[in-house]
C-alpha positions in Angstrom: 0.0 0.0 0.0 1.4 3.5 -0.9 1.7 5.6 2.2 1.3 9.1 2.4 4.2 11.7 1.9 5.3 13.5 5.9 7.1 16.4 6.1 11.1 14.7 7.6 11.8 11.4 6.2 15.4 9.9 7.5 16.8 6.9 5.8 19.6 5.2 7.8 21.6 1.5 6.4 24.7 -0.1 6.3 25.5 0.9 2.9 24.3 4.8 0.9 24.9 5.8 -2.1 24.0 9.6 -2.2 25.9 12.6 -4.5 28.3 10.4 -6.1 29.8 8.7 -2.8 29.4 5.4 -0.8 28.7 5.8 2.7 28.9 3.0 5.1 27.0 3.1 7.1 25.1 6.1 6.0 22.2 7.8 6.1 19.7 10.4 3.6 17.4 12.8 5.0 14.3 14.4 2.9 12.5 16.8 3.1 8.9 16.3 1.7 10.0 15.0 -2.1 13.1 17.0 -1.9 16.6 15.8 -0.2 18.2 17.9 2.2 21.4 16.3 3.4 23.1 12.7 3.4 26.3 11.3 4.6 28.3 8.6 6.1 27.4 8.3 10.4 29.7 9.1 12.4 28.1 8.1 15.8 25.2 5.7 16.7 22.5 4.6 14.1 19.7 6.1 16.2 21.2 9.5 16.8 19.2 10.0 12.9 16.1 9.7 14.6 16.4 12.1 17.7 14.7 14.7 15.4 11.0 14.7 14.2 9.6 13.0 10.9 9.6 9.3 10.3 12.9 7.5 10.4 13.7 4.4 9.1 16.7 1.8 9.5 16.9 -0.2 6.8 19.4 -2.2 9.0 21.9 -4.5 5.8 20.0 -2.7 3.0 22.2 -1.0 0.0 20.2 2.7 -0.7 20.8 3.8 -4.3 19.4 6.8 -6.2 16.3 5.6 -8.3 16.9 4.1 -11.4 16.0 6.3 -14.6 14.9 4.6 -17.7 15.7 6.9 -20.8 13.9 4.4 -22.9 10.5 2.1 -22.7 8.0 1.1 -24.2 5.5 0.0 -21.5 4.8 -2.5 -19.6 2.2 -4.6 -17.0 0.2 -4.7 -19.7 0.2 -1.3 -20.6 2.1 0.8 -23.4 2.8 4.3 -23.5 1.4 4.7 -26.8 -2.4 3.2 -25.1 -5.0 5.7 -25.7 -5.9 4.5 -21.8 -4.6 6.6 -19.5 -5.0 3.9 -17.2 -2.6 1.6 -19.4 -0.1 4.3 -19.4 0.0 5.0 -15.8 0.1 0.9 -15.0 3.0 0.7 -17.4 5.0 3.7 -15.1 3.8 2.1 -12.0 5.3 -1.3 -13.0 8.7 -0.3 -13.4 8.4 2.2 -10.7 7.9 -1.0 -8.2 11.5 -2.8 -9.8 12.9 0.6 -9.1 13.0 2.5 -11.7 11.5 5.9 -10.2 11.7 8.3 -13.4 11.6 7.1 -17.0 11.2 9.0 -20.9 8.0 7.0 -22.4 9.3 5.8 -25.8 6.7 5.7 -28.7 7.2 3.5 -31.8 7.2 4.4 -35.4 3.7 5.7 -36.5 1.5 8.1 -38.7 2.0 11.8 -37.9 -1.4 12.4 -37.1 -1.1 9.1 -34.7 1.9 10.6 -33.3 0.2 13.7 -33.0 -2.4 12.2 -30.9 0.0 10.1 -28.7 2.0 12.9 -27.8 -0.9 15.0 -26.7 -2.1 12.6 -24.7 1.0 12.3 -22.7 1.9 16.1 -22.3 0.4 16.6 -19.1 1.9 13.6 -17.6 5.3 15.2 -18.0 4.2 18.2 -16.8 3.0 16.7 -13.6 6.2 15.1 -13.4 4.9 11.5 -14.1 6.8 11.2 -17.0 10.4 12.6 -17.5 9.7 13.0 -21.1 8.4 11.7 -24.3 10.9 9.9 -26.8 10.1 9.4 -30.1 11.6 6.2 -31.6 11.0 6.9 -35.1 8.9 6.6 -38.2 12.6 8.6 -39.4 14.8 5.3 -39.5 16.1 3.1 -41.7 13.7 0.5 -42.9 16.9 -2.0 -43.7 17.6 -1.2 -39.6 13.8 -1.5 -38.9 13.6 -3.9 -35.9 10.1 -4.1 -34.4 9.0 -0.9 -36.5 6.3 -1.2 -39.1 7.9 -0.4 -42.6 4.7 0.7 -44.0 5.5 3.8 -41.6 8.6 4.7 -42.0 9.5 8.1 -43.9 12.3 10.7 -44.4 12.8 13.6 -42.2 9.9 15.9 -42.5 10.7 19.5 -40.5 7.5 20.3 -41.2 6.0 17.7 -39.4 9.0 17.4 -36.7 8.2 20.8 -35.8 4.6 20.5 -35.5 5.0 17.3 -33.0 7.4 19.6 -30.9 4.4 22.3 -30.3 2.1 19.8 -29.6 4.4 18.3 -26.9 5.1 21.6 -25.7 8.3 21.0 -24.5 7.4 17.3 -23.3 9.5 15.4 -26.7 12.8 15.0 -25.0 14.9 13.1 -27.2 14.2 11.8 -30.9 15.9 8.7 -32.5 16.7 9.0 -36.6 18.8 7.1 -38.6 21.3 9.9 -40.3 21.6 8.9 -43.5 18.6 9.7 -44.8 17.7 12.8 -46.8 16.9 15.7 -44.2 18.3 13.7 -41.5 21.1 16.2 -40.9 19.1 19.2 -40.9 16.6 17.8 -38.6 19.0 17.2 -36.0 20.6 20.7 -36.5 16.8 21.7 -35.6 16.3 19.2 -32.6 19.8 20.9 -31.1 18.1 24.1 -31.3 14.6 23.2 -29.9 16.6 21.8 -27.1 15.8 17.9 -28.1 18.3 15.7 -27.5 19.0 13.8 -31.3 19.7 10.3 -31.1 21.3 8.1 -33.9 19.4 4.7 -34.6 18.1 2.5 -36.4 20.3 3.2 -38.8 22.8 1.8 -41.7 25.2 4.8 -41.6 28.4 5.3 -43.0 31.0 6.5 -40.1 31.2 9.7 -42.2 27.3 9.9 -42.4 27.4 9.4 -38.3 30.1 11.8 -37.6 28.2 14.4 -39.6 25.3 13.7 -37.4 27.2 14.3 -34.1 28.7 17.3 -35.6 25.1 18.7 -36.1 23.9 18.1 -32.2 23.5 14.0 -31.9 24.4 13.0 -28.6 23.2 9.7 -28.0 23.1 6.2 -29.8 20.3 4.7 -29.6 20.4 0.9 -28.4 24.2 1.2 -29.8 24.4 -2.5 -31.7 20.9 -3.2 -32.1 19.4 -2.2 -35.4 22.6 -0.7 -36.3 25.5 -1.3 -39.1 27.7 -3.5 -37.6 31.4 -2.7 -37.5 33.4 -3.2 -40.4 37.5 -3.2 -40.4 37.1 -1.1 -43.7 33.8 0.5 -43.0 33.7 1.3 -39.0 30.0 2.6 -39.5 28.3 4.1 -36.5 29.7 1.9 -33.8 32.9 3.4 -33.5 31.5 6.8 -34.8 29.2 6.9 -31.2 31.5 5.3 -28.7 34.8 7.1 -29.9 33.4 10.6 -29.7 33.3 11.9 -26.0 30.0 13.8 -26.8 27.9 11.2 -27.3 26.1 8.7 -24.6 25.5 5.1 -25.4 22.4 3.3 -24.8 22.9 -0.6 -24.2 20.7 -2.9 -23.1 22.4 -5.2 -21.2 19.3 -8.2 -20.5 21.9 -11.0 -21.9 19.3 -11.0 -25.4 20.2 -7.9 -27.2 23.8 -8.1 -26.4 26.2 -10.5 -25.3 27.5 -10.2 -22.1 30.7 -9.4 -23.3 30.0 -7.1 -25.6 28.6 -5.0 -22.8 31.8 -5.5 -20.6 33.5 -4.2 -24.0 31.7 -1.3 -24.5 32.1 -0.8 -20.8 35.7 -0.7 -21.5 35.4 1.0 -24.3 33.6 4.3 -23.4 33.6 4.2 -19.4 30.5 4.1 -16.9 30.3 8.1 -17.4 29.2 7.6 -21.1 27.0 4.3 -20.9 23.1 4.9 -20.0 21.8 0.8 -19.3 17.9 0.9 -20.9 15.6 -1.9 -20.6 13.4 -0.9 -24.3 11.0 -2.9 -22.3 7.5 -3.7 -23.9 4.1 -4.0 -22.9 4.8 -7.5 -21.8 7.3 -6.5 -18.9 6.1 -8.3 -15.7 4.3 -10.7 -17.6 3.3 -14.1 -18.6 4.8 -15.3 -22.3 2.1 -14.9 -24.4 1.0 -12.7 -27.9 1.1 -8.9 -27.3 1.4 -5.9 -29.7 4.3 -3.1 -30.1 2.6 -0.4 -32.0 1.0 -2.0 -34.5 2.5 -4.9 -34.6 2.2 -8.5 -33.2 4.6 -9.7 -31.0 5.0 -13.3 -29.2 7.0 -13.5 -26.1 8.6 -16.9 -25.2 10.9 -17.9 -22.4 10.8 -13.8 -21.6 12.1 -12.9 -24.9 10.1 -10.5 -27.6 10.0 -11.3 -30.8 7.9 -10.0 -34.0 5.5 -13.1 -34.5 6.0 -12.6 -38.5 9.2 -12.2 -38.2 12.5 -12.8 -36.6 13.0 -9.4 -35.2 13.8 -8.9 -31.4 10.6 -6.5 -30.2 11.8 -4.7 -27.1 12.7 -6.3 -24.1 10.6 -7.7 -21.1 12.9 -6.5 -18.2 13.3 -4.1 -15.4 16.3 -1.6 -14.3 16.8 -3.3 -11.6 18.3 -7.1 -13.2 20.3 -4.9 -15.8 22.1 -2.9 -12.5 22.5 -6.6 -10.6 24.9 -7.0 -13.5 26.1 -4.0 -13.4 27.4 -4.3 -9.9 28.4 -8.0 -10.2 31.9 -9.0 -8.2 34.3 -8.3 -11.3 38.1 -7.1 -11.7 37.5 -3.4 -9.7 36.9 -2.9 -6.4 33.1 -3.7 -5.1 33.0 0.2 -4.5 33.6 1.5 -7.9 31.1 -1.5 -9.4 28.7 -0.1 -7.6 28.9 3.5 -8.2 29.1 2.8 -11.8 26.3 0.5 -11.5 24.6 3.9 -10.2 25.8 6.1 -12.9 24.8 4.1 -15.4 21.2 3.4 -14.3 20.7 6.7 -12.5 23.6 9.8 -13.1 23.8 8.7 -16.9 20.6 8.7 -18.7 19.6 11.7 -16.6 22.6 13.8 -18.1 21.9 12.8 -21.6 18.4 14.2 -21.2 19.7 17.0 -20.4 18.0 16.8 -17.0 19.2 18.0 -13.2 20.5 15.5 -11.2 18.5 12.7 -9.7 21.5 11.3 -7.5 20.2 11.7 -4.2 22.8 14.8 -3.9 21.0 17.9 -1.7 18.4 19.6 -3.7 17.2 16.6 -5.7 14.3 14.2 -5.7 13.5 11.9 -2.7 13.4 9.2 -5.3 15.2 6.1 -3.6 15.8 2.5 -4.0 16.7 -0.2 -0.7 18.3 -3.4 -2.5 19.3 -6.5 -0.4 22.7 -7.5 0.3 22.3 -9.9 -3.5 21.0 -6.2 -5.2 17.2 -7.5 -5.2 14.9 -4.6 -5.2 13.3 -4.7 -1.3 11.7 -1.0 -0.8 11.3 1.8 -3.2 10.8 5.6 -2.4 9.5 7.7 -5.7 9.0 11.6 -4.8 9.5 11.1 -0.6 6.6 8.1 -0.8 6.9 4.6 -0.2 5.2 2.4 -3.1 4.3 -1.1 -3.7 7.1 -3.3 -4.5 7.1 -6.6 -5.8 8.3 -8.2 -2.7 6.0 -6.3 -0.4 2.7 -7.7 -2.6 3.9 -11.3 -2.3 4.9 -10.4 1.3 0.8 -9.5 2.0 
C-alpha cells in the first residue's frame, strides 16, 4: 500500500549511495519529495532519529538513487502509446515498483497524425512530473535497420511535421531517434539541437562519415548502440565506433543477456567508461508478464521464455525486463573494487541517462528528488521511495 508523503523522512543502512559517494554506514534525510542532506554516520544509528519526521533503519540494505529509464516502451500490460490513460499509468507504475522511479516514455514508429495524438495525450503527464519525457523512436529510421518498426510507416525527415510534433508536446519530446543517413536527417537534428531535443542516432545503416556528420550537427546519444545498427566493419567502422569514440555522445545498451552479449557490454564498458554508458531496458508491454502474444505499435509480437519477438518475423521487439536485473549486473563482483562497481552500476542506471536528457541530477545529492531505491545484500529490489513516498514493491505484494 502507498503511504502518504510526511514532512522529515530519514533513511539510515549499512550501505548509501547519495551525491556520487558510498557511505557505510550512511544515512539520507528528505524533506517532503526533496533531499536535504546525506552522509556517512559518524556516531550511533539512532542518533538519525532524535529529530522529528519518520525514520527508518533499513538495517543491511544497499540505498541507491532511483533508477532512470531513458527508454521504454511500457509495460504490465500497458504501453505508452495506449490511448488509456489507465494503461499508461500501469505501465509507469510497474517499473516504478522494480525501481526504476523516473523514466522517458518511448513511442514507436507511426502516422503523424497518430503521433500527434500520442504525444498530446502524454503532455500533461510530463508536466505533472509522471513522466520525465516523451521519446520518439522513429517513423525517421532506416527501414533495412527496422527492428520491431512497421515499414509501412517509416519516412524521411519531414521539418515540417518534426516541428509540428514539438508544439504539440510543448516541451514534453525529449529526445528523438533517426537514422542519419537519410535525406533531411542532418538538418533535422541541427533543428532538434536548437529546440533543445536531445538527437539520437538509430536505427540506422550509416556510414562512419554519415554518423560523424550527425554528431557534428547536435547528436548525442546512440540509440540501443548494436541493435538495429550497421555493424562494424574493419574497412567501413559505420556508426559503432563513430558513437563510442566521440566523448560527446552517450550510449544506450541494453544489457538483459538478449540484445547483447554479455561481453559485448563489458567491451563497451571498456570501451567508453561508466560516465558515457546509460543501461535501458526498451521494455515492452509485456514486462512483468506471462509469455504470451502482445502488440508493439501495431505490430504483433510473441513472447517466449521472456524474450520479444515480431510473430511474422524474426526481429527482437523490445525487451521484457526491469532496471533493476540490468544494475545486478552492473554491480556483479568483477576485476574493480566492489565500490567502484557499484557507483558505476549507479551512474549508469541513474547519473547517466539523466545527463543525456539534459535533466538536473536525480543522484540523491542535496536539492534533488526523494526518489530512492533499498536493495538486499544480493541487489534484489526490497523497498522503493519515488518523490519522498513509499510504493508497492514486488516483494511487499507477495509479502501480503
Amino acid at each position: 500500500m502507498t503511504t502518504n508523503v510526511v514532512q522529515r523522512t530519514t533513511v539510515v543502512s549499512d550501505t548509501v549511495v547519495a551525491g556520487g559517494q558510498v557511505h557505510r554506514p550512511g544515512y539520507v534525510e528528505m524533506d517532503r519529495d526533496t533531499v536535504v542532506d546525506h552522509g556517512s554516520l559518524t556516531g550511533p544509528r539512532d542518533m538519525r532519529a532524535q529529530g522529528s519526521g519518520e525514520h527508518h533503519d533499513l538495517g543491511q540494505s544497499i540505498v541507491v538513487p532511483g533508477f532512470v529509464d531513458m527508454h521504454v516502451h511500457g509495460g504490465g500490460g500497458g504501453a505508452f502509446t495506449s490511448e488509456s490513460m489507465t494503461e499508461v499509468r500501469l505501465a509507469a507504475a510497474t517499473h516504478r515498483a522494480y525501481g526504476t522511479t523516473a523514466l522517458c516514455a518511448s513511442l514507436v514508429s507511426a502516422t503523424a497524425p497518430v503521433l500527434e495524438a500520442q504525444v498530446a495525450r502524454l503532455t500533461d503527464l510530463v508536466a505533472q512530473g509522471e513522466l520525465l519525457g516523451i521519446h520518439l523512436e522513429g517513423p525517421w529510421l532506416a527501414p533495412s535497420k527496422r527492428g520491431a518498426h512497421d515499414p509501412g510507416v517509416l519516412r524521411d525527415p519531414d521539418l515540417g511535421e518534426i516541428r509540428r510534433l514539438i508544439d504539440v508536446g510543448q516541451g514534453a519530446i525529449r529526445m528523438v531517434t533517426i537514422a542519419p543517413e537519410l535525406p533531411g536527417a542532418i538538418e533535422a537534428i541541427a533543428m532538434l539541437r536548437e529546440h533543445g531535443v536531445v538527437a539520437a542516432v538509430g536505427h540506422t545503416d550509416a556510414t562512419y562519415d554519415q554518423t560523424r556528420a550527425a554528431i557534428d550537427a547536435g547528436a548525442t546519444v546512440g540509440t540501443h548502440l548494436f541493435n538495429a545498427m550497421r555493424p562494424i566493419g574493419h574497412r567501413e567502422p559505420g556508426p559503432v565506433v563513430a558513437l563510442t569514440e566521440d566523448p560527446r555522445v552517450v550510449v544506450e545498451v541494453i544489457a538483459d543477456g538478449v540484445h547483447l552479449h554479455p561481453t559485448m557490454v563489458e567491451q563497451v564498458r571498456h570501451w567508453v567508461g561508466a560516465d558515457r554508458m546509460a543501461l535501458v531496458t526498451d521494455a515492452m508491454v509485456a514486462t512483468g508478464m506471462p509469455d504470451g502474444q502482445y502488440t508493439l505499435g501495431t505490430l504483433e509480437v510473441t513472447v517466449a521464455d521472456g524474450v520479444a519477438r515480431l510473430t511474422h518475423g524474426d526481429s527482437i521487439a523490445g525487451g521484457t525486463g526491469t532496471t533493476d536485473a540490468l544494475f545486478r549486473a552492473a554491480a556483479a563482483p568483477g576485476d574493480i573494487s566492489d565500490d567502484e562497481r557499484l557507483l558505476d552500476a549507479v551512474r549508469m542506471t541513474s547519473a547517466v541517462p539523466v545527463r543525456a536528457l539534459g535533466l538536473a541530477p536525480r543522484d540523491l545529492s542535496i536539492g534533488s528528488p526523494a526518489d530512492l531505491v533499498a536493495l538486499t545484500p544480493a541487489l534484489h529490489v526490497d523497498k522503493v521511495m519515488a518523490g519522498g513516498v513509499w510504493v508497492d514493491t514486488p516483494s511487499a505484494t507477495m509479502e501480503s
